[in-house]
C-alpha positions as CSV (number, residue, x, y, z in Angstrom):
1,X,15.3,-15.7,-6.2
2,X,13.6,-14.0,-8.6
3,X,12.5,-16.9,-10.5
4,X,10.7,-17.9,-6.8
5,X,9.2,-14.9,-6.7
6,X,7.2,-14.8,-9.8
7,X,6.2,-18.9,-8.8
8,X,5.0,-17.0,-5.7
9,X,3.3,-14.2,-7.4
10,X,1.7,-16.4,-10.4
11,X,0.2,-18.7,-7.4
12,X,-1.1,-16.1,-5.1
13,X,-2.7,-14.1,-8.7
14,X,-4.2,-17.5,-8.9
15,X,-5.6,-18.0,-5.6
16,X,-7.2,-14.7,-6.0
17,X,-8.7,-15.1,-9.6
18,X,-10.6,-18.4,-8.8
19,X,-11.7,-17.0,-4.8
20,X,-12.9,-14.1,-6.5
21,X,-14.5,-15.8,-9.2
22,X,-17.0,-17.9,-7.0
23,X,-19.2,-14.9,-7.5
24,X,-20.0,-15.5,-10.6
25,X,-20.5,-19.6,-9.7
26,X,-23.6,-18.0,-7.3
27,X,-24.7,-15.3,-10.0
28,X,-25.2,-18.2,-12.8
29,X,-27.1,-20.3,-10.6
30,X,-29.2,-17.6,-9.5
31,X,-29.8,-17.0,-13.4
32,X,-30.9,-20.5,-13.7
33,X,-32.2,-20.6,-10.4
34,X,-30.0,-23.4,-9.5
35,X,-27.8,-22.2,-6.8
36,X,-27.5,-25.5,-5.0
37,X,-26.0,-26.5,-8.2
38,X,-23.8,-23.6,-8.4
39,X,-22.7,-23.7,-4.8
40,X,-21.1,-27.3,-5.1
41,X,-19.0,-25.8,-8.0
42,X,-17.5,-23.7,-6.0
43,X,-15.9,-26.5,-4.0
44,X,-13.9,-26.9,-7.1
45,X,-12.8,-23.3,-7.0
46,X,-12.0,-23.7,-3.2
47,X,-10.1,-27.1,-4.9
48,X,-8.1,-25.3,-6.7
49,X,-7.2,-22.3,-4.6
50,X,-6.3,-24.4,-1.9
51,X,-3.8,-26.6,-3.9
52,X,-1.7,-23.6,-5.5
53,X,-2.2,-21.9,-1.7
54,X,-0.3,-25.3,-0.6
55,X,2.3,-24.8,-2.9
56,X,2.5,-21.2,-2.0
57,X,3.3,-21.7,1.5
58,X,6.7,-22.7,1.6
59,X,7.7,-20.9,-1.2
60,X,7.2,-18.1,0.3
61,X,8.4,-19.1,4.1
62,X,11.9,-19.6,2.1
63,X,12.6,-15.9,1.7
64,X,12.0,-15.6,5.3
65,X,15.1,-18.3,6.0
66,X,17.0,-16.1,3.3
67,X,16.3,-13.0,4.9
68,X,17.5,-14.5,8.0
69,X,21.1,-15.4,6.8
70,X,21.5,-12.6,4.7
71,X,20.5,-9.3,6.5
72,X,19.8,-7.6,3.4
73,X,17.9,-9.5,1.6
74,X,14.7,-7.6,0.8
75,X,11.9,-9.5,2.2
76,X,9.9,-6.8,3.4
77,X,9.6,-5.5,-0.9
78,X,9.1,-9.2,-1.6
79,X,6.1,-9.6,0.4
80,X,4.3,-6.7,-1.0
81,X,5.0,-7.5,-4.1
82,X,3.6,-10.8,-3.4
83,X,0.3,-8.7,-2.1
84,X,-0.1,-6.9,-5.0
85,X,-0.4,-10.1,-7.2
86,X,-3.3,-10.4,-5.4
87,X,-5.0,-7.2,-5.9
88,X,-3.9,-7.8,-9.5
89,X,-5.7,-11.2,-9.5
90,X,-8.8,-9.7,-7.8
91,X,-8.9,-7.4,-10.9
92,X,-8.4,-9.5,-13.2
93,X,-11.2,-11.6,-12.1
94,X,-13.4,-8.4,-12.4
95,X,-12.7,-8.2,-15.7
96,X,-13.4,-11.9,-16.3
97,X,-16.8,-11.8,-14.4
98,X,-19.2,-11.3,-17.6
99,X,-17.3,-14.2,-19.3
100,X,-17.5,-16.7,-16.7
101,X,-20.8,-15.9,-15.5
102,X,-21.9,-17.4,-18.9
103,X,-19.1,-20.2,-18.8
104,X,-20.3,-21.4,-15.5
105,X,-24.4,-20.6,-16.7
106,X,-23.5,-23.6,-19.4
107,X,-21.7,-25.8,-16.9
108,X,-24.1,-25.6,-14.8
109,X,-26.6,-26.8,-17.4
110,X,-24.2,-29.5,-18.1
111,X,-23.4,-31.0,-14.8
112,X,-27.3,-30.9,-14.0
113,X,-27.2,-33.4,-17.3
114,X,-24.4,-35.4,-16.4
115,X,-25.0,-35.7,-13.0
116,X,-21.2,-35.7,-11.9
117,X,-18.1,-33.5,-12.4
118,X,-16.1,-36.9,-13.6
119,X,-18.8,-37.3,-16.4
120,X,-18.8,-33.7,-17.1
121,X,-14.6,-33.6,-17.7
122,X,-15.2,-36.2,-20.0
123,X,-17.8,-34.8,-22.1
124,X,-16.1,-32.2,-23.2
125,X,-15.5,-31.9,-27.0
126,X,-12.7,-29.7,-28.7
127,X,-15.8,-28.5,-30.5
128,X,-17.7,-27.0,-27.3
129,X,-14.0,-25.6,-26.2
130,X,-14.0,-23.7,-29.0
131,X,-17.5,-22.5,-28.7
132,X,-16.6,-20.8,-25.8
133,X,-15.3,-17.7,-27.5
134,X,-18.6,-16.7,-27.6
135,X,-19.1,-16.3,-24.2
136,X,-16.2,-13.7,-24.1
137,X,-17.8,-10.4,-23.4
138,X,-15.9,-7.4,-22.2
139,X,-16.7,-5.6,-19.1
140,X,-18.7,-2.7,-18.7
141,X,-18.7,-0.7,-15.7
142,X,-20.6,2.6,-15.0
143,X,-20.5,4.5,-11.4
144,X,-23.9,6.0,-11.5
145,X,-25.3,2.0,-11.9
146,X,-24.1,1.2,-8.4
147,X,-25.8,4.3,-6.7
148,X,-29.5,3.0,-5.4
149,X,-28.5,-1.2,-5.1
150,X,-30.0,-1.1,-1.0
151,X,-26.3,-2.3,0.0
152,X,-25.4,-1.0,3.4
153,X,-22.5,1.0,3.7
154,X,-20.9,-0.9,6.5
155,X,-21.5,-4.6,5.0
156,X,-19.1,-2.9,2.1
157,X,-16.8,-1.5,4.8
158,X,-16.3,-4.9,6.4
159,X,-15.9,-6.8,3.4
160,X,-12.9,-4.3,2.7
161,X,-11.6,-5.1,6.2
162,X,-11.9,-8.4,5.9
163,X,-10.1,-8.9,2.7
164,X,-7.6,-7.5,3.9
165,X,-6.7,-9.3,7.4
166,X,-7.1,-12.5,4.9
167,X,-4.6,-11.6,2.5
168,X,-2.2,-9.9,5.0
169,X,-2.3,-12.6,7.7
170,X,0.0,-15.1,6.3
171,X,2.7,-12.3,5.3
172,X,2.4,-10.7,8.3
173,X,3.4,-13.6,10.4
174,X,6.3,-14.5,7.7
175,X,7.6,-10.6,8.5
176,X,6.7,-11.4,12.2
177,X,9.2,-14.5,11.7
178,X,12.3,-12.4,10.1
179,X,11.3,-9.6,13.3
180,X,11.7,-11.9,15.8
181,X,14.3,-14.6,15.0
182,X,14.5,-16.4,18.3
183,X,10.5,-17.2,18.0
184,X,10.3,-17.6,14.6
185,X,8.7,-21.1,14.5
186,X,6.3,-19.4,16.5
187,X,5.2,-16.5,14.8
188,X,5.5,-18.0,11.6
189,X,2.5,-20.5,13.0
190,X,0.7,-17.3,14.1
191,X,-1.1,-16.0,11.2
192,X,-4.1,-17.8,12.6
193,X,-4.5,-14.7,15.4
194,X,-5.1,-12.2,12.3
195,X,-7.2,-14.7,10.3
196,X,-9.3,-16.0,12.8
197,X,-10.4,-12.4,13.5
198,X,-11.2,-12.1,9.7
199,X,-13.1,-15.7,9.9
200,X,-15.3,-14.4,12.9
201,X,-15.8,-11.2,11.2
202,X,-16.8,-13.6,8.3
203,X,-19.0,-15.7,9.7
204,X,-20.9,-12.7,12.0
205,X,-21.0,-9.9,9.2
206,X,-20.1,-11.2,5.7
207,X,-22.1,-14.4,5.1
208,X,-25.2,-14.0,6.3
209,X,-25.6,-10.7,4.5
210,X,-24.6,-12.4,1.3
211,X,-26.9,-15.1,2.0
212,X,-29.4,-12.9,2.2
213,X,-28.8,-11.0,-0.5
214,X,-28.4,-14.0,-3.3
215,X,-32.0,-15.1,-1.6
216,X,-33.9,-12.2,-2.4
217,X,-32.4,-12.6,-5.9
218,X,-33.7,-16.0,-6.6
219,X,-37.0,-14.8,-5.4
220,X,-37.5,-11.2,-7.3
221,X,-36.8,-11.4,-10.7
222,X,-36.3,-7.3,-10.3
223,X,-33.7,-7.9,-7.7
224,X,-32.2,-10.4,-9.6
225,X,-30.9,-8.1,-12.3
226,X,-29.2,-5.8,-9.7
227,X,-27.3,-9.4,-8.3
228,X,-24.5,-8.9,-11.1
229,X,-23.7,-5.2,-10.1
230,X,-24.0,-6.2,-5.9
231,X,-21.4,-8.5,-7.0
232,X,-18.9,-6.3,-8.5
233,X,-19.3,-4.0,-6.0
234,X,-18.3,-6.8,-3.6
235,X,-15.6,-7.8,-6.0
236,X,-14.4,-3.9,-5.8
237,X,-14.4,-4.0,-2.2
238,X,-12.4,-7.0,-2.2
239,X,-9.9,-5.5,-4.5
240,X,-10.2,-2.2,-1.9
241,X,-9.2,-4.8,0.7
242,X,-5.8,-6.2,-1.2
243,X,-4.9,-2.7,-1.3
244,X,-5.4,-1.7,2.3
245,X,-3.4,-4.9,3.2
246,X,-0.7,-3.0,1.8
247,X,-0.9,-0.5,4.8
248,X,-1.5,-3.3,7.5
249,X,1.5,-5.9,6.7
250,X,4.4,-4.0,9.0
251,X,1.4,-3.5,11.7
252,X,0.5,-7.3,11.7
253,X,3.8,-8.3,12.4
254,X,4.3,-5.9,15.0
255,X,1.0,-7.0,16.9
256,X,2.3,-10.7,15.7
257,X,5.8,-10.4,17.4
258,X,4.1,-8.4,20.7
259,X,1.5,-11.8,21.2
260,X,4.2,-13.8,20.7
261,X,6.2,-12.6,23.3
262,X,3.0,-12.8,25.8
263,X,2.9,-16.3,25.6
């Protein structure tokens, strides 16, 4: 089992690296002022996340079917371990957000060249992989940077909230599942009633003030330089919002097992 567990772990640090990532995709196309560009990349990054999160899945629904035959199998640890590959992949995409804001600048530039991903890929030279060492540039981060960015308190707030109900949703209902055995087809289908909150919350609060936010950046230059700290701090947030997920897994599953039993 514990081999499983680090497949889980390795795909969920994934899935968190490349989500978190997308914010440097927007803040190199807002350096180039080509974030139409830099917004169909991050299809790939959704691409990519979405294929390990498909893998993920059942991985992770079979400690739920162990927990059920063996009553002391520790699935309750094994989830939030699971939860804190993901804060440990949100930070590790911090660190990596100089260095791919640069990567994805030259991309970018390429693709606009090339005119499709396909043609891109094949471009490549050994050459230009090995040119990407200078990209590589280590991470500096300074409190007192982050104090007058004009980001309201509560769009930070919500992101954490959000992050969280995301990344605790599908655990939740796999707890909800080893809670409630005679419904546990049921509540194992249910993390949708925590995520779609988190997608509302989303689509109401989270989007349209990042929207906003990357616009005025394409349009001040001033602004612009701030963009890379805003994005940190959203980054941090995000990271925030792993951790707080911590707190809200045995909750979920509770308000999971109570819906289930309403319907």
């Amino acid at each position: 089992m514990t081999n499983s567990l680090l497949v889980v772990c390795l795909l969920t640090l994934i899935i968190h690296t490349a989500e978190t990532l997308s914010y440097s995709v927007r803040f190199a196309g807002v350096k180039l002022n080509k974030i139409a560009i830099a917004l169909s990349l991050t299809g790939i990054i959704v691409l990519v996340s979405r294929t390990a999160n498909m893998v993920q899945g059942p991985l992770t629904a079979k400690f739920v079917d162990y927990a059920k035959a063996d009553g002391s199998f520790p699935l309750l640890n094994y989830l939030r371990i699971i939860m804190l590959a993901s804060s440990l992949g949100t930070l590790i995409a911090i660190a990596l957000f100089p260095t791919f804001v640069g990567l994805f600048a030259r991309v970018i530039s390429k693709l606009e060249i090339e005119g499709s991903i396909p043609k891109l890929l094949t471009s490549v030279t050994v050459s230009q992989l090995k040119n990407t060492r200078k990209y590589i540039r280590r991470p500096k981060v300074r409190l007192s940077s982050f104090r007058y960015l004009g980001i309201p308190k509560r769009f930070i707030v919500m992101n954490v909230f959000v992050t969280a109900f995301y990344t605790v949703g599908v655990l939740s209902s796999m707890y909800a599942a080893k809670l409630l055995p005679a419904f546990s087809t049921t509540a194992s289908q249910a993390s949708g009633l925590i995520n779609g909150i988190a997608t509302i919350l989303l689509t109401v609060f989270i989007d349209p003030q990042l929207g906003i936010i990357t616009h005025k950046a394409t349009e001040n230059a001033e602004y612009r330089d701030q963009l890379g700290k805003i994005y940190v701090l959203l980054m941090g947030s995000r990271f925030l919002g792993s951790l707080l997920g911590q707190a809200l897994l045995v909750p979920g599953a509770f308000i999971i097992t109570w819906l289930v039993k309403l319907l």
